[in-house]
PDB file of N, H, CA, C and O in Angstrom:
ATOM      1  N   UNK A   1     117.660 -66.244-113.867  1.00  0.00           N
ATOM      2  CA  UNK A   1     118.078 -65.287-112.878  1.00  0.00           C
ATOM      3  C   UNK A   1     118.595 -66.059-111.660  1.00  0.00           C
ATOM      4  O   UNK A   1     118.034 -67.042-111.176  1.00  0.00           O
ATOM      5  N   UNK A   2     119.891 -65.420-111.159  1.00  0.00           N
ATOM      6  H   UNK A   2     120.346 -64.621-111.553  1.00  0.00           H
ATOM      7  CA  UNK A   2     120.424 -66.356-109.994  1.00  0.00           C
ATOM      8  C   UNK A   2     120.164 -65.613-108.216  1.00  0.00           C
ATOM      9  O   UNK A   2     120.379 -64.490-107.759  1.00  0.00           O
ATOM     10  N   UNK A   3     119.724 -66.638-107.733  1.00  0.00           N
ATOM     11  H   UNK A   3     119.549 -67.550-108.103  1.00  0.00           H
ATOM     12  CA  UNK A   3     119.346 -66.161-105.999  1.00  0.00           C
ATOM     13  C   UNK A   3     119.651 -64.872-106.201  1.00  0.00           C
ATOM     14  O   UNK A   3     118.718 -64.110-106.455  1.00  0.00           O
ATOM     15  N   UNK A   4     120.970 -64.367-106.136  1.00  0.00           N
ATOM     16  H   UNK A   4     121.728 -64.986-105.930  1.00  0.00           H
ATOM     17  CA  UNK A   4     121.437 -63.000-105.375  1.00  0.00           C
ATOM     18  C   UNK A   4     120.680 -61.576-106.243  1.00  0.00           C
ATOM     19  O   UNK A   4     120.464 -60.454-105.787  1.00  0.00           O
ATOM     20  N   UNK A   5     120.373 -62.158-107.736  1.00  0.00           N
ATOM     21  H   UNK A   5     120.549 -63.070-108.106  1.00  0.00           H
ATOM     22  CA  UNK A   5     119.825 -61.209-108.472  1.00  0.00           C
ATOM     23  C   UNK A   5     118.211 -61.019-107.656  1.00  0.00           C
ATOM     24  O   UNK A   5     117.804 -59.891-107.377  1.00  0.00           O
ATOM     25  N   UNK A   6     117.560 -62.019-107.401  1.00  0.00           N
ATOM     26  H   UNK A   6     117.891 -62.935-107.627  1.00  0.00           H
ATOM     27  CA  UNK A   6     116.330 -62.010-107.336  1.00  0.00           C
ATOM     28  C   UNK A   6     116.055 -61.499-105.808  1.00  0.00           C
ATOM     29  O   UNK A   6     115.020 -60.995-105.371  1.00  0.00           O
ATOM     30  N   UNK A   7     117.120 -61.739-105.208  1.00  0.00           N
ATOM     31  H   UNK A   7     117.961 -62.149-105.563  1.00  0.00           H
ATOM     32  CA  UNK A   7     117.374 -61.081-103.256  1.00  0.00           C
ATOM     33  C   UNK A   7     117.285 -59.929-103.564  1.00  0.00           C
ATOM     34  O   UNK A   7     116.130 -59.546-103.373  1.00  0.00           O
ATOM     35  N   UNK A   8     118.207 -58.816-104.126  1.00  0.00           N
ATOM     36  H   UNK A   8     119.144 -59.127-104.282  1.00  0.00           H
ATOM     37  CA  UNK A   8     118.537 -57.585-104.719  1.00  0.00           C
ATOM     38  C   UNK A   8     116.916 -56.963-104.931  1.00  0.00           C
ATOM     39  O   UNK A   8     116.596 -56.179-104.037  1.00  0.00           O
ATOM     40  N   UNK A   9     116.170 -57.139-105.681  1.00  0.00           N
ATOM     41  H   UNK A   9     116.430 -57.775-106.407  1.00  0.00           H
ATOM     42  CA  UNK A   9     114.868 -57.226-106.326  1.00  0.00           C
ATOM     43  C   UNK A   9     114.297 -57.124-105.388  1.00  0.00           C
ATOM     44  O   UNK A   9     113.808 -56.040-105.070  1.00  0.00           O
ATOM     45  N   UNK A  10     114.176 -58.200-104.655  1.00  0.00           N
ATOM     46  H   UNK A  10     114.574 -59.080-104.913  1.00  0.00           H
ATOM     47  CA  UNK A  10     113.072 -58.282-103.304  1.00  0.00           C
ATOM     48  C   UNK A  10     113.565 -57.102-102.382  1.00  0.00           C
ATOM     49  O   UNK A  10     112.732 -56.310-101.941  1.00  0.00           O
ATOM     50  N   UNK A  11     114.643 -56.995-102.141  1.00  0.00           N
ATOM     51  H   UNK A  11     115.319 -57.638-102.500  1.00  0.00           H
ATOM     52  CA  UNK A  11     114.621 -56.031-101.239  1.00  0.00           C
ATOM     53  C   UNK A  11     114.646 -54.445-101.395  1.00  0.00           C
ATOM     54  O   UNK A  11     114.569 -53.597-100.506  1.00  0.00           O
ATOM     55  N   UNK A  12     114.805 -54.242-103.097  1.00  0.00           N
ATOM     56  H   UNK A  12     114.867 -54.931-103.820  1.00  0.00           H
ATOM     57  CA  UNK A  12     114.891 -52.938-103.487  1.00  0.00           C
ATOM     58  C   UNK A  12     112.805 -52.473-103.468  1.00  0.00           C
ATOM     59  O   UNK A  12     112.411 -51.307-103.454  1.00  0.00           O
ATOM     60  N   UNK A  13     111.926 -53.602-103.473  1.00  0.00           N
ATOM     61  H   UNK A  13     112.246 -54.549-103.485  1.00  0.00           H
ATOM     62  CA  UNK A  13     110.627 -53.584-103.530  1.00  0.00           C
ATOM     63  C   UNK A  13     110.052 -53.949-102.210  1.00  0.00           C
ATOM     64  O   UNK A  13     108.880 -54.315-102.124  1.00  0.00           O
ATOM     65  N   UNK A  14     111.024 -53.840-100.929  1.00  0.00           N
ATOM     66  H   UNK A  14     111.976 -53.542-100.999  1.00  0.00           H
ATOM     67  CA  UNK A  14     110.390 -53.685 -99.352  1.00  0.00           C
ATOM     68  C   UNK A  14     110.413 -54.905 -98.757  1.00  0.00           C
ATOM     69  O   UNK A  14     110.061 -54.971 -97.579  1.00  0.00           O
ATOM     70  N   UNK A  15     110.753 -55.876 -99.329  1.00  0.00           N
ATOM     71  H   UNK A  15     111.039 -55.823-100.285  1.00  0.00           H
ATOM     72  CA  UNK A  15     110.684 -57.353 -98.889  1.00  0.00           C
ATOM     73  C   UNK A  15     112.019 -57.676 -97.845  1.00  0.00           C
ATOM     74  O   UNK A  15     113.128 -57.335 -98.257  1.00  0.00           O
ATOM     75  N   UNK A  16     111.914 -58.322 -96.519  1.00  0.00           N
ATOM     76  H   UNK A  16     111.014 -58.599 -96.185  1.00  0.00           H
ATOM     77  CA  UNK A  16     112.874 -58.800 -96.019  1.00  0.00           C
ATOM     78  C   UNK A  16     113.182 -60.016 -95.967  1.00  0.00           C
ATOM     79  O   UNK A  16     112.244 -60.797 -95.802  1.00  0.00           O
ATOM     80  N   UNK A  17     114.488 -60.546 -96.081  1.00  0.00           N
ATOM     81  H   UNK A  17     115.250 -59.912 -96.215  1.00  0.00           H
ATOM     82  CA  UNK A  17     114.526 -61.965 -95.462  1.00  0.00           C
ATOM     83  C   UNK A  17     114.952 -62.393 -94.761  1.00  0.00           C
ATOM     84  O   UNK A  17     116.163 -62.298 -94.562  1.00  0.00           O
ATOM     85  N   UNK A  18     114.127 -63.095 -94.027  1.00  0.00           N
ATOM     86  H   UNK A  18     113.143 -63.173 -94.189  1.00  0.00           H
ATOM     87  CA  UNK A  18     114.388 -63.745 -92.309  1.00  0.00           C
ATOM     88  C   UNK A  18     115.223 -64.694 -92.239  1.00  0.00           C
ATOM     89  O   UNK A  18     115.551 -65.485 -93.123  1.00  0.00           O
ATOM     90  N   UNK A  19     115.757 -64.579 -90.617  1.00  0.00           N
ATOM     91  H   UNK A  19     115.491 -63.936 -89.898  1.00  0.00           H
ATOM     92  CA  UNK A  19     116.873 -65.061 -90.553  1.00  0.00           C
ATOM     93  C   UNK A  19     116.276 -67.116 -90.874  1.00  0.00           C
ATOM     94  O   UNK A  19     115.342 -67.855 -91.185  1.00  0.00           O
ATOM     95  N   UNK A  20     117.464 -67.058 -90.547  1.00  0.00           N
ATOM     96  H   UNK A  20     118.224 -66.458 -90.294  1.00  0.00           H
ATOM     97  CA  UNK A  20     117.685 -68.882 -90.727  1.00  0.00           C
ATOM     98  C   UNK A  20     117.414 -69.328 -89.659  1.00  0.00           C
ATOM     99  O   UNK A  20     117.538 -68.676 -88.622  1.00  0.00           O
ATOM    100  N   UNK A  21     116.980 -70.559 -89.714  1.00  0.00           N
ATOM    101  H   UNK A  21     116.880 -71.088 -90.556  1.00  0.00           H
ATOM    102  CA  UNK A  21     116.973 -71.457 -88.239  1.00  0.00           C
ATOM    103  C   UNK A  21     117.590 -72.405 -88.356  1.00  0.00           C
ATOM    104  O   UNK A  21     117.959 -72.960 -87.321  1.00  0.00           O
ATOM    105  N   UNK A  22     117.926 -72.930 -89.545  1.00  0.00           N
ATOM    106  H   UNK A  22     117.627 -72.479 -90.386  1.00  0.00           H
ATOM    107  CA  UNK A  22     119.061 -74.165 -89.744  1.00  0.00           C
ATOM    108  C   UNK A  22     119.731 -74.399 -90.679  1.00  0.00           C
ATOM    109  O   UNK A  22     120.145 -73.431 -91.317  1.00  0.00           O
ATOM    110  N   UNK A  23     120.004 -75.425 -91.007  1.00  0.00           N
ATOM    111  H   UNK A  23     119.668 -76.211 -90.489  1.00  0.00           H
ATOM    112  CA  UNK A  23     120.781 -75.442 -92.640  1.00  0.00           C
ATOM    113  C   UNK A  23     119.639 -75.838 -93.819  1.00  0.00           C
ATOM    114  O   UNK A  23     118.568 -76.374 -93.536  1.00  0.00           O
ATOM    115  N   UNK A  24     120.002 -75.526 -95.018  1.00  0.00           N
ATOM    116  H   UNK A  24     120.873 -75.091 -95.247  1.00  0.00           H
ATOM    117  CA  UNK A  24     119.291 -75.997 -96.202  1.00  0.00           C
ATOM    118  C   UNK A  24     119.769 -74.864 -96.997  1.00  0.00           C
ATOM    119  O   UNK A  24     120.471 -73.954 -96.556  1.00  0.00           O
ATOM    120  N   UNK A  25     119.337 -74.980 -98.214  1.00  0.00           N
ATOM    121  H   UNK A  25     118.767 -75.719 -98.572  1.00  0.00           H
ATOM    122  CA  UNK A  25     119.533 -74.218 -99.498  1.00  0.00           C
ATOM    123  C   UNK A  25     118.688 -73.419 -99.779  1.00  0.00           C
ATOM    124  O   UNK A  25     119.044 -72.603-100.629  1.00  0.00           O
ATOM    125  N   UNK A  26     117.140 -73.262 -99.196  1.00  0.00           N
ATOM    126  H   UNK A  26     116.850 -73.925 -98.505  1.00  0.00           H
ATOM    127  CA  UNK A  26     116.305 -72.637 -98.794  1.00  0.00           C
ATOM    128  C   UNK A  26     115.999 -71.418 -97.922  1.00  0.00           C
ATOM    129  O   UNK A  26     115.889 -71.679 -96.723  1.00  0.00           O
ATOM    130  N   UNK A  27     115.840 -70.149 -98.277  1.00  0.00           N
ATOM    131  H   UNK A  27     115.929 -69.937 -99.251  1.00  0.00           H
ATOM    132  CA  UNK A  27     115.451 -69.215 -97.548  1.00  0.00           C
ATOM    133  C   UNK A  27     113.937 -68.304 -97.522  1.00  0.00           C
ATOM    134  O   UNK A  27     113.177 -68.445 -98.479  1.00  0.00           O
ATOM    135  N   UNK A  28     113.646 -67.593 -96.648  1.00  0.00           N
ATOM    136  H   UNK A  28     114.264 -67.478 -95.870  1.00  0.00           H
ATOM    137  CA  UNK A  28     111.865 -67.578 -96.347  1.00  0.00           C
ATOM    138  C   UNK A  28     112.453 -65.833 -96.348  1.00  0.00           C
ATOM    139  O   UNK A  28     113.512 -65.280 -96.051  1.00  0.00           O
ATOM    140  N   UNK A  29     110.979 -65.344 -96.909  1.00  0.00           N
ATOM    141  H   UNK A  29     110.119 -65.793 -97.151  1.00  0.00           H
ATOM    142  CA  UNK A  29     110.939 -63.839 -97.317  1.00  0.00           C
ATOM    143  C   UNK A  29     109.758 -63.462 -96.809  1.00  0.00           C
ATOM    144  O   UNK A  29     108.798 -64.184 -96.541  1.00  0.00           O
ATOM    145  N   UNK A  30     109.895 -62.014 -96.656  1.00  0.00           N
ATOM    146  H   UNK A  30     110.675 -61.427 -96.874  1.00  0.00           H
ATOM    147  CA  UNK A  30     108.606 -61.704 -95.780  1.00  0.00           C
ATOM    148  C   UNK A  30     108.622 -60.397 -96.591  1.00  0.00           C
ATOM    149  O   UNK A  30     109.548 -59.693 -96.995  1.00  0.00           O
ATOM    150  N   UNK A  31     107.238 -60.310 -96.696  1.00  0.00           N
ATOM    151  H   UNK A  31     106.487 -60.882 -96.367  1.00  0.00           H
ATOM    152  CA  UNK A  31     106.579 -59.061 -97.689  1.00  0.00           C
ATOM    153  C   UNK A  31     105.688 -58.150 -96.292  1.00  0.00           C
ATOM    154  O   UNK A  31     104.504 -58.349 -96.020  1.00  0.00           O
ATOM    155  N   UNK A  32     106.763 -56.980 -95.427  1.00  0.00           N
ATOM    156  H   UNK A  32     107.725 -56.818 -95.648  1.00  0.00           H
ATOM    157  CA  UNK A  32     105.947 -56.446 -94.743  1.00  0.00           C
ATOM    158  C   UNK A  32     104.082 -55.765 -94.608  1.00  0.00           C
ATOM    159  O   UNK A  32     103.047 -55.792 -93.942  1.00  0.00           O
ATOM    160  N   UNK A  33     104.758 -55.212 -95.822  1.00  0.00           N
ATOM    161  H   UNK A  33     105.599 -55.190 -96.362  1.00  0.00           H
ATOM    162  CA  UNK A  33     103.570 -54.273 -96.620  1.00  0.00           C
ATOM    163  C   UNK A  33     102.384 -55.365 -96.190  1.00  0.00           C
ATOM    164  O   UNK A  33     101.495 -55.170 -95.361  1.00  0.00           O
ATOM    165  N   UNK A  34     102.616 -56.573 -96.984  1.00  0.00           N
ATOM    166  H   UNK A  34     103.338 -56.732 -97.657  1.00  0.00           H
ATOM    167  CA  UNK A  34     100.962 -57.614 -97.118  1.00  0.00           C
ATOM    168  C   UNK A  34     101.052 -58.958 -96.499  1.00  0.00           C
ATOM    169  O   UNK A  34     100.505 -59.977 -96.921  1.00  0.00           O
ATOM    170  N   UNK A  35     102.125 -58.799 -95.002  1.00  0.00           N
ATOM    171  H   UNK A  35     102.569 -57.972 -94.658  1.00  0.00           H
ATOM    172  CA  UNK A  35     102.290 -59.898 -94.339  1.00  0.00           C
ATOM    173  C   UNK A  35     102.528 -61.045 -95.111  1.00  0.00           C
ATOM    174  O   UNK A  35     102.898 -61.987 -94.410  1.00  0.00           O
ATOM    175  N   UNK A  36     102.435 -61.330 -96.463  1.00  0.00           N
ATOM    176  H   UNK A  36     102.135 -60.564 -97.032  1.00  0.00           H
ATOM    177  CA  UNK A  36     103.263 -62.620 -96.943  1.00  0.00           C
ATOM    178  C   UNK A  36     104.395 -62.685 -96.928  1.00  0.00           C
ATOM    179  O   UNK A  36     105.236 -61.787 -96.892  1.00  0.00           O
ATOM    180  N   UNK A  37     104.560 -64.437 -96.971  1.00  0.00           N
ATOM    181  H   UNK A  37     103.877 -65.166 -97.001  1.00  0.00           H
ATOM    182  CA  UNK A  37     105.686 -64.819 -96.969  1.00  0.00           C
ATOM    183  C   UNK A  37     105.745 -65.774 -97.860  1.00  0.00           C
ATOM    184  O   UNK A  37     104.660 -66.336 -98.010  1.00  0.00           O
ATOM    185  N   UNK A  38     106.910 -66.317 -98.744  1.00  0.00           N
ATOM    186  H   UNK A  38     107.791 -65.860 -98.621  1.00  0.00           H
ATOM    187  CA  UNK A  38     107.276 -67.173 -99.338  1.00  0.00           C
ATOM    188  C   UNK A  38     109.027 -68.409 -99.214  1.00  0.00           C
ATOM    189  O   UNK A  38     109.849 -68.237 -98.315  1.00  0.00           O
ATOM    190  N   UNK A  39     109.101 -68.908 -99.709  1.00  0.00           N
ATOM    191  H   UNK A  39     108.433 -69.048-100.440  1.00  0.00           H
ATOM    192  CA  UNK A  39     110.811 -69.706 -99.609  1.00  0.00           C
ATOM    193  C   UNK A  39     110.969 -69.405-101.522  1.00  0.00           C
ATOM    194  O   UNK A  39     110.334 -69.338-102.574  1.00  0.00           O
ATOM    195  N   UNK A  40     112.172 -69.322-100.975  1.00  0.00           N
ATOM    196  H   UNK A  40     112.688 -69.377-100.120  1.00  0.00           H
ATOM    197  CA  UNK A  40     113.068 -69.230-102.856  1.00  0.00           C
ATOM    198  C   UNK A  40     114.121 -69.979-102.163  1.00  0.00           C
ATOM    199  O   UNK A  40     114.483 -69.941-100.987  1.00  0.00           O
ATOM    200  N   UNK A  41     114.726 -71.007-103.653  1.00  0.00           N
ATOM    201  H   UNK A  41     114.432 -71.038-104.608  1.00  0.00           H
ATOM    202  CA  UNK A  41     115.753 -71.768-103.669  1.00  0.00           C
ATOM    203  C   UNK A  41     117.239 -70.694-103.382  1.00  0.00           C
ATOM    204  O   UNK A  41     117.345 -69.577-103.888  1.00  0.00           O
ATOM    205  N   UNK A  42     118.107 -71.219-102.632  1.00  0.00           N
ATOM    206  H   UNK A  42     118.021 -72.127-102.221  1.00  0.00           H
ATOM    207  CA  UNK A  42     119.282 -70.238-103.199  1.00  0.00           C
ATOM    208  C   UNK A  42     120.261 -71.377-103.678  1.00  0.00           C
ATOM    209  O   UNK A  42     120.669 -72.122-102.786  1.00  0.00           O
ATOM    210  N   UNK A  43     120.634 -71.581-104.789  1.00  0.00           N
ATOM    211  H   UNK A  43     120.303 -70.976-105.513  1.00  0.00           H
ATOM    212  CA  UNK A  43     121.445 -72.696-105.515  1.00  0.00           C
ATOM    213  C   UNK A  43     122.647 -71.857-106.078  1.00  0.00           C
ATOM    214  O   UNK A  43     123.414 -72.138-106.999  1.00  0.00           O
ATOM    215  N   UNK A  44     122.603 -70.883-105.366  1.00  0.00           N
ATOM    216  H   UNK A  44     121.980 -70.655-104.618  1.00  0.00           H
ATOM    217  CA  UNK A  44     124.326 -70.305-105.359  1.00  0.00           C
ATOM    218  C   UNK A  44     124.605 -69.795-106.860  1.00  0.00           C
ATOM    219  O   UNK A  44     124.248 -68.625-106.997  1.00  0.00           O
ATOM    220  N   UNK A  45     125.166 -70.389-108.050  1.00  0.00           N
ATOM    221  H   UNK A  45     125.456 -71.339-107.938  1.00  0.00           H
ATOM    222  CA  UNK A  45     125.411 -69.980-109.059  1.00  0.00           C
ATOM    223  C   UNK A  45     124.551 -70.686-110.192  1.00  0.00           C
ATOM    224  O   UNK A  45     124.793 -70.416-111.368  1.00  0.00           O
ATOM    225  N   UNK A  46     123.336 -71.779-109.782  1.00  0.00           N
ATOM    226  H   UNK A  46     123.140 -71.998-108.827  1.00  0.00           H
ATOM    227  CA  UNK A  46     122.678 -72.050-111.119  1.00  0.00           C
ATOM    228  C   UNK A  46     121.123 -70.804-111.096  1.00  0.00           C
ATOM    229  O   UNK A  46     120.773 -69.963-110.268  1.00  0.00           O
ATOM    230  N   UNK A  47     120.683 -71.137-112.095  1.00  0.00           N
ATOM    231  H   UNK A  47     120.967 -71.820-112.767  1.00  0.00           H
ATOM    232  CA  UNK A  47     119.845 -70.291-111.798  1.00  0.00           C
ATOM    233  C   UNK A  47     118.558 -70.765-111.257  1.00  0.00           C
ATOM    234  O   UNK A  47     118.406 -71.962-111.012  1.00  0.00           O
ATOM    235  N   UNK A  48     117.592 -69.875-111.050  1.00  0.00           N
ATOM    236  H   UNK A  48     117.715 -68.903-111.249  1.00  0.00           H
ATOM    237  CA  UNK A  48     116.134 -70.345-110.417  1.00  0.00           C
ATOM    238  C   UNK A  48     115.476 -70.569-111.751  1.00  0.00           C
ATOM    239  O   UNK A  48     115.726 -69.944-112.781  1.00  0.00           O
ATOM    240  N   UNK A  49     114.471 -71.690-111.578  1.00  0.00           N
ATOM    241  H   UNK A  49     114.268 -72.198-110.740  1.00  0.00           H
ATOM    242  CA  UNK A  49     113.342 -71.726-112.430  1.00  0.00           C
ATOM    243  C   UNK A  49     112.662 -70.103-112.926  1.00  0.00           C
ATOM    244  O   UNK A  49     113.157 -69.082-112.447  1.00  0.00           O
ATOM    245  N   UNK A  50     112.105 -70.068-113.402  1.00  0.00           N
ATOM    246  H   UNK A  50     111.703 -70.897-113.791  1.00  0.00           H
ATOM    247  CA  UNK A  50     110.745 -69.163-113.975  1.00  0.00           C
ATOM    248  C   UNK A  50     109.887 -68.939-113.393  1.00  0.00           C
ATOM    249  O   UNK A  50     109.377 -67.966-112.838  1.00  0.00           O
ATOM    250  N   UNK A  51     109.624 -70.462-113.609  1.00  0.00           N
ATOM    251  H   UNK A  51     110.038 -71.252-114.060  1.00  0.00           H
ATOM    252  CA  UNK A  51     108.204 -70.429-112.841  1.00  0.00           C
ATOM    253  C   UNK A  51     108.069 -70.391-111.266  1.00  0.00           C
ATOM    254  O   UNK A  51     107.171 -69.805-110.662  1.00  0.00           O
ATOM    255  N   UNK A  52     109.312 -71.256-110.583  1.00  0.00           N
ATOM    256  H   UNK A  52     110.041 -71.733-111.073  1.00  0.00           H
ATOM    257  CA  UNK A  52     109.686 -70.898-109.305  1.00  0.00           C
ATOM    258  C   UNK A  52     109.418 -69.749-108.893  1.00  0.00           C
ATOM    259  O   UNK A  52     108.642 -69.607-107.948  1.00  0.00           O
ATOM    260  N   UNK A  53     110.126 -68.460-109.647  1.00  0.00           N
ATOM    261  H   UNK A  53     110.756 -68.575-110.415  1.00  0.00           H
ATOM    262  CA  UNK A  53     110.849 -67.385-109.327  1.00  0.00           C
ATOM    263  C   UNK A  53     109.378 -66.321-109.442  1.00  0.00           C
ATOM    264  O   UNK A  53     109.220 -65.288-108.791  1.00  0.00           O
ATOM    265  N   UNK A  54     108.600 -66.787-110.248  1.00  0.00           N
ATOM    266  H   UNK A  54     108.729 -67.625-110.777  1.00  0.00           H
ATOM    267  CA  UNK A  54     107.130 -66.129-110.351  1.00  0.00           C
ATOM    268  C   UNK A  54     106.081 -66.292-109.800  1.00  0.00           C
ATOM    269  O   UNK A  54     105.099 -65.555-109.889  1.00  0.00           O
ATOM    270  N   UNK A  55     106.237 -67.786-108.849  1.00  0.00           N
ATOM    271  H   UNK A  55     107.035 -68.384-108.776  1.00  0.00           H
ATOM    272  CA  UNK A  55     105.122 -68.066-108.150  1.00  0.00           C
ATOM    273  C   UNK A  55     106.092 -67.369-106.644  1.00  0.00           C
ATOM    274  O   UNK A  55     105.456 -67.307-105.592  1.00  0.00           O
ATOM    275  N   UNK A  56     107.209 -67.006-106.639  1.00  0.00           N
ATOM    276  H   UNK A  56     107.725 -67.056-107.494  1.00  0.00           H
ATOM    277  CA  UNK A  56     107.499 -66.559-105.320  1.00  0.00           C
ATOM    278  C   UNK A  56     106.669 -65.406-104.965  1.00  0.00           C
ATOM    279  O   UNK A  56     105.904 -65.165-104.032  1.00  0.00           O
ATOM    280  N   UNK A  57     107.121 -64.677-106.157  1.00  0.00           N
ATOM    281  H   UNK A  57     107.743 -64.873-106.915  1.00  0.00           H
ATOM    282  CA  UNK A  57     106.435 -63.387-106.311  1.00  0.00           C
ATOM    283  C   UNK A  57     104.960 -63.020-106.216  1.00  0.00           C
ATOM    284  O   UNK A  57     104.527 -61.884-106.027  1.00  0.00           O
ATOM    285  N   UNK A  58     104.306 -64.039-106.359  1.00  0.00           N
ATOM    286  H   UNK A  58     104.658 -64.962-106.513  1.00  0.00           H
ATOM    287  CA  UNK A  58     102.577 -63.738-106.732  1.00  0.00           C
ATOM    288  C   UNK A  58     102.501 -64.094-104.722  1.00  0.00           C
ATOM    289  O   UNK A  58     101.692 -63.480-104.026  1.00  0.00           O
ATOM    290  N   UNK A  59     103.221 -64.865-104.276  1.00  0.00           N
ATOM    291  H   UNK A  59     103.879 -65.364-104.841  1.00  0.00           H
ATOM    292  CA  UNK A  59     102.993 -65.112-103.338  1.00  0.00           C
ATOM    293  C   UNK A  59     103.114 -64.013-102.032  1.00  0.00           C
ATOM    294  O   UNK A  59     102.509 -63.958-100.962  1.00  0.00           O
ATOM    295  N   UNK A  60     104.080 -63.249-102.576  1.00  0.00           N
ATOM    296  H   UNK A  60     104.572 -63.294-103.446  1.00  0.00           H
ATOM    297  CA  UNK A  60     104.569 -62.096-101.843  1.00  0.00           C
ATOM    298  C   UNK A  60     103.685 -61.000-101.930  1.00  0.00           C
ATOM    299  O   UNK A  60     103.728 -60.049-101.149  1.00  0.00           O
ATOM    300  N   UNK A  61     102.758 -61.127-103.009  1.00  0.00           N
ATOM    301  H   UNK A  61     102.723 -61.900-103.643  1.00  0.00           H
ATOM    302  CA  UNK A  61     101.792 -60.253-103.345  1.00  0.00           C
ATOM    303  C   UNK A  61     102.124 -58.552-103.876  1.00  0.00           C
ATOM    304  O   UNK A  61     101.665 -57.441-103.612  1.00  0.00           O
ATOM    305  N   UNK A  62     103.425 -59.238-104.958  1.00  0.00           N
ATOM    306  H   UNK A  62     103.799 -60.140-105.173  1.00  0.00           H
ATOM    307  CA  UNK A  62     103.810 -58.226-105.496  1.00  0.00           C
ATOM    308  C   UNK A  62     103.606 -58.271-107.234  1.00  0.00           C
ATOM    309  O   UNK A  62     103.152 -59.391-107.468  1.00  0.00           O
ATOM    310  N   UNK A  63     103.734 -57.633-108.316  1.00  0.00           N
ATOM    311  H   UNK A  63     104.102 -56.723-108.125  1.00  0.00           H
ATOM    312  CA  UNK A  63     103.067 -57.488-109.184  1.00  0.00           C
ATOM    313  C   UNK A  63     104.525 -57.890-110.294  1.00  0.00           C
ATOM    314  O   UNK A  63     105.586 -57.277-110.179  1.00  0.00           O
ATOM    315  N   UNK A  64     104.298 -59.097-111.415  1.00  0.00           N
ATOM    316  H   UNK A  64     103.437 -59.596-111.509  1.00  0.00           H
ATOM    317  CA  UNK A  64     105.684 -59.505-111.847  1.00  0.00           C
ATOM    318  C   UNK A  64     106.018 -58.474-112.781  1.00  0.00           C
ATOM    319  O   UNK A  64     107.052 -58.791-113.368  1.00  0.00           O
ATOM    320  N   UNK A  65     105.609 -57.470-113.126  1.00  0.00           N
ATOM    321  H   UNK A  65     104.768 -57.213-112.648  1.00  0.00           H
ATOM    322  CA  UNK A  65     106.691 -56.106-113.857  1.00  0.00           C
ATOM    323  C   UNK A  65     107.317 -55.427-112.856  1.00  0.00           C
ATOM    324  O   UNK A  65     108.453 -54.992-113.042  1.00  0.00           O
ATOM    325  N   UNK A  66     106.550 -55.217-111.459  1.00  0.00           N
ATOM    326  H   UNK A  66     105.627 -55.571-111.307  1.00  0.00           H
ATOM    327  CA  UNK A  66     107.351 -54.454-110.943  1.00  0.00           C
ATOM    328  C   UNK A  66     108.500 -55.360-110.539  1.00  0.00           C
ATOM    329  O   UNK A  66     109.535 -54.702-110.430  1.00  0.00           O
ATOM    330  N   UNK A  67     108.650 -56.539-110.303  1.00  0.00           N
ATOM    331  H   UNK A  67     107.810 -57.074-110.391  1.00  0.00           H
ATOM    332  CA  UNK A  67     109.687 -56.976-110.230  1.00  0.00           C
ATOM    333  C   UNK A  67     110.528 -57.183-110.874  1.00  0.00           C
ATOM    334  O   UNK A  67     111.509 -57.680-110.320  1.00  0.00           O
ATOM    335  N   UNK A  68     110.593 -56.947-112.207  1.00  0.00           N
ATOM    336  H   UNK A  68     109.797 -56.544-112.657  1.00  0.00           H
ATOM    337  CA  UNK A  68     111.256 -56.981-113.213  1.00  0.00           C
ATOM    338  C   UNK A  68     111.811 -55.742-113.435  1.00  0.00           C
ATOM    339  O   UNK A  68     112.927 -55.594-113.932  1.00  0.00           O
ATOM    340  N   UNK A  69     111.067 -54.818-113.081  1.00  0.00           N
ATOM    341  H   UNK A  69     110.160 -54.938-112.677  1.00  0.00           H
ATOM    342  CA  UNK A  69     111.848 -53.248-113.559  1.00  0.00           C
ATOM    343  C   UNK A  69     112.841 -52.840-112.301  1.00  0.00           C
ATOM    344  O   UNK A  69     113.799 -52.089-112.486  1.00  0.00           O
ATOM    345  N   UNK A  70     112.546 -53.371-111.072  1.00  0.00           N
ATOM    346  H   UNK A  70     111.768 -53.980-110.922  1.00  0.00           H
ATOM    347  CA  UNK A  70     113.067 -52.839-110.389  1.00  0.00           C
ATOM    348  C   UNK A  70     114.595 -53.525-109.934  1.00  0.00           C
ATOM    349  O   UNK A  70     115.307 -52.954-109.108  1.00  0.00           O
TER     350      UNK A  70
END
């Protein structure tokens, strides 16, 4: 799954992501609902790991089907 798919996702399930403070390939997400936050790679057109992309999620303290269905 590539960054923009997994942005889409996060934000259709309440998640925002905060602005930038500098450069990198890296961006930070904030899970209002349960005050977490996490970083996901954005590597533009390759895709994210798996496991990356699932530990973002556990971190956000969201549940990995619902992220998948939604």
């Amino acid at each position: 799954m590539k960054y923009r798919e997994a942005a889409k996702k996060l934000e259709r399930l309440g998640c925002q992501e905060l602005p930038r403070r500098g450069s990198g390939s890296h961006r930070k997400w904030l899970n209002p609902a349960t005050q977490r936050a996490t970083v996901l790679p954005d590597w533009g057109s390759k895709d994210l790991k798996l496991g990356t992309l699932r530990a973002a999620v556990k971190q956000l303290g969201l549940e990995w089907e619902k992220f998948e269905k939604s």
